[in-house]
C-alpha positions in Angstrom: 90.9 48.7 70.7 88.2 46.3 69.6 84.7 46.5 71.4 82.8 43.6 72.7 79.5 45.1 72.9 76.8 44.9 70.1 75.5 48.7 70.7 75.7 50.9 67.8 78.6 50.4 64.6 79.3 51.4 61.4 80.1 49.3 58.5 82.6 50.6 56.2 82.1 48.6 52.7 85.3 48.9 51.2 84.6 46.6 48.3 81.9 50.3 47.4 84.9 52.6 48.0 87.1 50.5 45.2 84.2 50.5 42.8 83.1 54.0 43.2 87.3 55.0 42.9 87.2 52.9 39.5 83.8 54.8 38.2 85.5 58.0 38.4 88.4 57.0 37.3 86.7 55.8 33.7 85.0 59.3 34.0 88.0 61.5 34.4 90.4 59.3 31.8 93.5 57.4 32.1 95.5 61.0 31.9 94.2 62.7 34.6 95.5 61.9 38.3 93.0 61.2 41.1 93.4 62.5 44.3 91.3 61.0 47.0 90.6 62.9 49.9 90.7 61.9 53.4 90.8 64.6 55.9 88.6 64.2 59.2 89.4 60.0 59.4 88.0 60.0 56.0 85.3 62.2 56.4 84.1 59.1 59.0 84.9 56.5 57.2 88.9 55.5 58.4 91.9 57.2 56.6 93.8 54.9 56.9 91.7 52.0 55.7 90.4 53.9 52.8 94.1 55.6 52.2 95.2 51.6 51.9 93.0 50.8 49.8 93.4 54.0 47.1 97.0 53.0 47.4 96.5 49.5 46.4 94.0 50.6 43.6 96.7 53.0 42.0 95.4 56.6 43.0 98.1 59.2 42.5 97.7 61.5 45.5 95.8 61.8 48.9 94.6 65.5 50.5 94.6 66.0 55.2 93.7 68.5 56.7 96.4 68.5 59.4 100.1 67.7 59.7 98.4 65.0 62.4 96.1 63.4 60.0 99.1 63.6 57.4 101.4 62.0 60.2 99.2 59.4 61.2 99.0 57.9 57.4 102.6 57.8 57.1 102.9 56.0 60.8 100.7 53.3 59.0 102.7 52.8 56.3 101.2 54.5 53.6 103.5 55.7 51.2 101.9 57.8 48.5 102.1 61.7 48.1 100.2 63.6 50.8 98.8 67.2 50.4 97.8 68.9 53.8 95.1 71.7 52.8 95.1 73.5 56.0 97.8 75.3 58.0 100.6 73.7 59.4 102.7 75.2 62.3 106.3 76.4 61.4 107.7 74.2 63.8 106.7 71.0 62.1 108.0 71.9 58.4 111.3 69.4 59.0 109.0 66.9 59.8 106.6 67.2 56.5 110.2 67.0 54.9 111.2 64.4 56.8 107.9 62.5 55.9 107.7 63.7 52.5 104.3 65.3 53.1 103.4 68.3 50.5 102.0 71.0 52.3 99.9 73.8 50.5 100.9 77.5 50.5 98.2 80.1 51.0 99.5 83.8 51.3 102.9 85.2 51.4 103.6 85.3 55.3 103.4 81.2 54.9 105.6 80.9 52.0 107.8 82.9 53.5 108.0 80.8 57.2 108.1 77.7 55.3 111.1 78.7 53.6 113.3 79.7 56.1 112.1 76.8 57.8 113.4 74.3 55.6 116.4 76.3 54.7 116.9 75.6 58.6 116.8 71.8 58.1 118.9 72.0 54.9 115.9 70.2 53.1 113.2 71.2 50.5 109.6 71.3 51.1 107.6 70.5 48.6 104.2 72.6 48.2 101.5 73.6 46.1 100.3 77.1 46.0 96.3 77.8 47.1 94.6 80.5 44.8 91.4 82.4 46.0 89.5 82.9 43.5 86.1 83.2 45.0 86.2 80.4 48.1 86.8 83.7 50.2 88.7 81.1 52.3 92.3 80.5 52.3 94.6 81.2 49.4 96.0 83.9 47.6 93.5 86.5 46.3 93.7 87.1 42.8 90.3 88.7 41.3 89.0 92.3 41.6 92.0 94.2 41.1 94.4 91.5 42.7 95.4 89.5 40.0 98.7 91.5 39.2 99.6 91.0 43.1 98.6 87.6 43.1 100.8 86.9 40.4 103.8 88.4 41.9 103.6 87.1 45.4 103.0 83.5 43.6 105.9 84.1 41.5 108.0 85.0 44.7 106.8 81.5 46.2 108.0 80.1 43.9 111.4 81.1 43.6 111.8 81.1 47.6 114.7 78.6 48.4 113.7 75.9 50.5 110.1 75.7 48.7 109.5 73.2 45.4 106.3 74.4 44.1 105.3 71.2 42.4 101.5 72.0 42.4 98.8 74.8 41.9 95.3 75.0 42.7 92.0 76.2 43.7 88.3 75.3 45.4 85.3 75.9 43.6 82.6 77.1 46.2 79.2 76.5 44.1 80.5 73.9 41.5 77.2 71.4 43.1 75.1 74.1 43.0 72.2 73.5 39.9 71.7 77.2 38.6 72.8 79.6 35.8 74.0 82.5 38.7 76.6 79.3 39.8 77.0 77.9 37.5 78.4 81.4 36.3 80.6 81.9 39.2 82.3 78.3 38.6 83.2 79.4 35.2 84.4 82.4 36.2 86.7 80.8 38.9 88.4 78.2 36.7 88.9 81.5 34.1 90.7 83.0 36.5 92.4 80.4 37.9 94.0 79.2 34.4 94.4 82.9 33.7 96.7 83.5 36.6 98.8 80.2 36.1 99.8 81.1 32.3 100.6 84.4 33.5 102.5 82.8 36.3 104.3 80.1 34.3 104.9 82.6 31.4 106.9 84.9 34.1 108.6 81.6 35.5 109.3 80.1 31.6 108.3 76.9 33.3 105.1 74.8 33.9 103.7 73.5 37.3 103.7 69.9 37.6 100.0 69.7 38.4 96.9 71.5 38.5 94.2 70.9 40.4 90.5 72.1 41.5 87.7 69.6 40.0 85.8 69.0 43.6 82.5 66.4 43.4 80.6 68.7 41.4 83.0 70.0 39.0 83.7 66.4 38.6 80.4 65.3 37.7 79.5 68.9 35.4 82.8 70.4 34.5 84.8 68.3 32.2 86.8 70.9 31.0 88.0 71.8 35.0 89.8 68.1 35.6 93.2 69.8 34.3 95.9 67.8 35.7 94.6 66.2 38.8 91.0 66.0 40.3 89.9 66.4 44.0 86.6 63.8 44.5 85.5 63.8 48.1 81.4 63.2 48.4 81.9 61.1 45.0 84.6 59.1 46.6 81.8 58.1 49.7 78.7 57.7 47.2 76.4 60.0 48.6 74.9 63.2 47.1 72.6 63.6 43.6 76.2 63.2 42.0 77.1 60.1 43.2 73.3 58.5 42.8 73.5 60.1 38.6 76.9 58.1 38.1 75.7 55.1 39.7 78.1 55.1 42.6 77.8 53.0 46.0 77.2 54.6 49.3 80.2 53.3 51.5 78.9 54.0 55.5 75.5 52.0 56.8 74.9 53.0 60.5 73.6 50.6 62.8 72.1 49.7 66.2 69.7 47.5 68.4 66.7 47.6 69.9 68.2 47.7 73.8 64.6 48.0 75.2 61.1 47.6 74.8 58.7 49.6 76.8 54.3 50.0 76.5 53.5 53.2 77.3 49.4 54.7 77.8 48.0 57.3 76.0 48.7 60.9 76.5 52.5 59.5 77.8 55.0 61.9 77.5 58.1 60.5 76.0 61.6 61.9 76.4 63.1 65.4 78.0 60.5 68.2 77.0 58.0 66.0 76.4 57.7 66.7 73.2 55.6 64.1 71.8 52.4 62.2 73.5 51.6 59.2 73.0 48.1 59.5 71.0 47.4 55.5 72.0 48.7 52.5 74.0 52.4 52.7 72.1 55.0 50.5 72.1 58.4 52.1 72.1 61.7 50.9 71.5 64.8 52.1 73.0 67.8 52.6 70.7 70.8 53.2 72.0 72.1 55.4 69.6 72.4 59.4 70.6 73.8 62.6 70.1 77.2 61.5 71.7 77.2 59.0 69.0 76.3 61.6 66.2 72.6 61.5 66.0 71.9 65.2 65.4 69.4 66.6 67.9 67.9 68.1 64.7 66.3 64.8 63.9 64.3 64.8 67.0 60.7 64.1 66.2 61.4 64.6 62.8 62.9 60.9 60.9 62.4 57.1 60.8 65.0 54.3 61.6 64.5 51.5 59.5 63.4 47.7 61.2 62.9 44.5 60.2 59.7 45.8 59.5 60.1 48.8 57.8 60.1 52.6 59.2 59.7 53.5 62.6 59.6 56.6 63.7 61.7 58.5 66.0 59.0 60.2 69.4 60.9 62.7 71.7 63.9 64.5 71.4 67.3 62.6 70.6 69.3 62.2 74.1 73.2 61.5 74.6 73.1 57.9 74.8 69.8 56.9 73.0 66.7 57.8 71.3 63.6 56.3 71.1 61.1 54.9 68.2 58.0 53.4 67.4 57.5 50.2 67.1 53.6 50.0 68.1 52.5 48.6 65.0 55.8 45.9 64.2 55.1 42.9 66.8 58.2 40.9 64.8 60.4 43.7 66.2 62.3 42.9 70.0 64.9 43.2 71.9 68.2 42.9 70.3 66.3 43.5 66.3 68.8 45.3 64.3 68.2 48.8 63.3 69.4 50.7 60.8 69.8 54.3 61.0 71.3 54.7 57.6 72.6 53.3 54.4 70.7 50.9 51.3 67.6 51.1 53.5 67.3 54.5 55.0 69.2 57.1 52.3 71.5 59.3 54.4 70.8 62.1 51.5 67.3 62.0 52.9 67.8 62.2 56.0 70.6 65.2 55.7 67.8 67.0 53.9 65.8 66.7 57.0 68.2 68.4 59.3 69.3 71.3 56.9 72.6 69.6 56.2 75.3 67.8 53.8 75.5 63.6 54.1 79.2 64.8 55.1 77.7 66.4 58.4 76.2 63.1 59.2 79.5 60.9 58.1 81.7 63.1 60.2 79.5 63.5 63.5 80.2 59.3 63.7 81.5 59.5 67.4 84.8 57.8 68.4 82.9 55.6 70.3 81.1 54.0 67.6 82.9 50.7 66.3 84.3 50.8 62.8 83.5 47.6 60.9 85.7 47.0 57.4 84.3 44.8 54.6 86.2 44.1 51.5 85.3 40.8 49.3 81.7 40.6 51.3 83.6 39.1 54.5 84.4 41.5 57.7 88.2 42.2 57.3 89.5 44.5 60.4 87.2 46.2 63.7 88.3 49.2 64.8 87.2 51.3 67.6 89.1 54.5 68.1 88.5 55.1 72.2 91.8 54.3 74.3 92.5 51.2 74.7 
């Protein structure tokens, strides 16, 4: 479904997301795999653009979330390996084989339904097996008196008919963090996670096919973590310290209009709560862009959406549908002025630091009802927007 309204979109600069892909890549080396991960639409950004596009540059593996998000790839023709991180339902493993989708492991009760699962189907699925080794998330628990346990049960995985355990990893859980206590901990994680795969591979007297756990941190500080295959995700999107160090390109720039123009008395109240008042005859404009479009209510009172004329700043609490800023002082601003809530102009990093959050908060919150725009060679290649058409 394509909109025909000039309200609020996003523009997705794919010609950023190849250049960032090829920074990394001369980063990490011509030996180590890239895998490029997409789960939540591509954290905002369109999995299956950007999954076309790291197809067509020569990345070697792309990471979901669901058997959905893994599904809805392969229904748009994208042919390259797919790892699902999270859980998939028994009931779907002849599809994954089916669809040659690599689903990851986690404890033994999973390898063990997956298995007779595709023993079921007469197929093989293949997997790679999740280690815990300080997440405290998902995967197979190996420190603190595990690690003999974890060994065995990954051992047993392995062996389990049905199951081709192509693939072993981890997720580092302070590997951005800038401080000797994490930096620490990340060191200790990829010891024991390279400790538990020689013990594993010298039980099995064979070697996993790839190793994986560099995230966007240990990708910009931990060389010596990129093993086999690395996992890039707020790299991959250009936001983040990280990305601004190495140079990279943001990829999202939010956008919207200036709907209405309204002159308002001092001592006005503006918006539900009245929370601010107007300290002078203001002139406000009326964006519609809201928290049903992703603008955190967190930002209320609190940022600046960037005009024609530089800054303006955000009076009264964020509603669904709209928010409102001032534009008292910017007489070159009216009706129908583009706005920009975020991208070259108005850094998202700022404005998650505002709100206590990641860039990815802000990506992901993008509401279904906010137009997609693709660019790739400087020229607007596809418009998508994801309600029903």
């Amino acid at each position: 479904m394509e909109s025909t309204l000039r309200r609020t979109w996003a523009e997705i600069n794919l010609d950023a997301v190849s250049y960032n892909y090829k920074k990394i890549k001369e980063k990490i080396g011509a030996d180590v795999k890239f895998l490029g991960v997409v789960k939540a639409d591509a954290y905002g950004h369109g999995s299956v653009q950007v999954s076309r596009l790291l197809e067509k540059e020569g990345a070697d593996y792309l990471a979901v979330s669901s058997a959905d998000e893994a599904l809805e790839l392969r229904v748009n023709n994208i042919k390259m390996p797919i790892l699902i991180l999270g859980h998939t339902p028994k009931e779907q493993v002849k599809s994954l084989i089916d669809n040659d989708i690599t689903q990851a492991v986690t404890c033994k009760a999973k390898a063990i339904e997956y298995s007779e699962e595709a023993v079921k189907c007469n197929g093989t699925l293949k997997v790679h097996i999740k280690l815990d080794t300080g997440m405290s998330r998902l995967g197979y628990i190996c420190d603190k008196g595990y690690f003999d346990t974890a060994v065995e049960g990954i051992c047993n995985a392995c062996n389990m008919p049905g199951l081709e355990a192509e693939g072993i990893f981890t997720h580092f859980a302070v590997a951005d963090e800038l401080d000797e206590e994490s930096d620490a901990y990340t060191k200790h994680q990829f010891e024991l996670f390279t400790s538990v795969i020689e013990a594993v591979e010298a039980k099995l007297d064979k070697k996993f096919k790839i190793r994986h756990c560099a995230n966007t941190g240990a990708v910009a500080r931990f060389p010596e973590t990129y093993l086999d295959m690395v996992r890039p995700g707020l790299l991959l999107y250009g936001y983040g310290e990280f990305a601004t160090a190495m140079g990279l390109k943001p990829v999202m720039t939010m956008k919207t209009t200036i709907s209405t123009i309204k002159i308002y008395q001092e001592g006005t109240a503006i918006g539900y709560g009245g929370t601010y008042k107007t300290d002078k005859i203001t002139r406000i404009g009326v964006v519609p862009y809201g928290y049903a479009d992703g603008f955190l209510r967190a930002f209320s009172n609190k940022c600046s959406l960037y005009t024609k004329a530089g800054p303006a700043k955000l009076r009264g609490k964020i509603c669904m549908d709209m928010c409102m800023i001032d534009i008292t002082d910017m007489p070159e601003v009216d009706v129908g002025s583009e706005v920009e809530i975020f991208g070259n102009n108005n850094s998202i990093d700022e404005m998650a630091a505002i709100a206590g959050t990641i860039p990815y908060e802000l990506t992901c919150a993008v509401s279904k009802r906010v137009p997609r725009i693709y660019i790739k060679d400087g020229v607007i290649t596809e418009k998508e927007l994801l309600l029903r058409g």
